[in-house]
N, C-alpha and C positions, 0 to 999 in steps of 0.2 A: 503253291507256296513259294514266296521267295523272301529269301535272307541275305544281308548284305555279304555272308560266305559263300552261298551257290555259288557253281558258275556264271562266268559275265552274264548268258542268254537270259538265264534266269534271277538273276538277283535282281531288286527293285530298282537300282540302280543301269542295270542293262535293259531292263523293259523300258526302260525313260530313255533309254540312248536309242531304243528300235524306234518310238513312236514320233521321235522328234527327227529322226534322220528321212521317217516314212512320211513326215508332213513337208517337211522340207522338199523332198521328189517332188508334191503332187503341186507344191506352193503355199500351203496353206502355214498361219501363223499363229500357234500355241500360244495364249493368252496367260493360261495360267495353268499349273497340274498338280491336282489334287491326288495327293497320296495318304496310306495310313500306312506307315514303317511299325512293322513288328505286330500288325491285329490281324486278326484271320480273314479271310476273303468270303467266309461261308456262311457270313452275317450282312444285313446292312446297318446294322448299328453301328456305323465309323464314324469318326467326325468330320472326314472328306467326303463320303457319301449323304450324309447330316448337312453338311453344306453347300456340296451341288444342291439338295433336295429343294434349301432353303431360298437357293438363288435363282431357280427354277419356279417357285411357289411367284417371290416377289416379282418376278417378270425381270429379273435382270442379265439373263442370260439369253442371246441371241445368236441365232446360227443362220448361216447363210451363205 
């Protein structure tokens, strides 16, 4: 669960600082980050997860 009052580590706001500080180490370049501020994580009914899905579906996401 995180809320913008947890602690840094945990707040949505610090998860987004480890993951961008973690890709930066390896080199890699964060495109774009899908978050859902304030929905529970125990569903995928999100509309950031509704929209990877969708971008996924149409073939517009590529990793490599």
């Amino acid at each position: 669960m995180s809320r913008d009052d947890d602690d840094e580590k945990e707040s949505l706001l610090g998860q987004k600082r480890i993951i961008e500080d973690y890709a930066e180490k390896l080199g890699f370049k964060i495109i774009e980050i899908f978050d859902d501020d304030n929905c529970t994580g125990m569903n995928f009914d999100r509309d950031g997860i509704l929209e990877i899905e969708a971008l996924v579906k149409n073939k517009a996401i590529d990793v490599y």
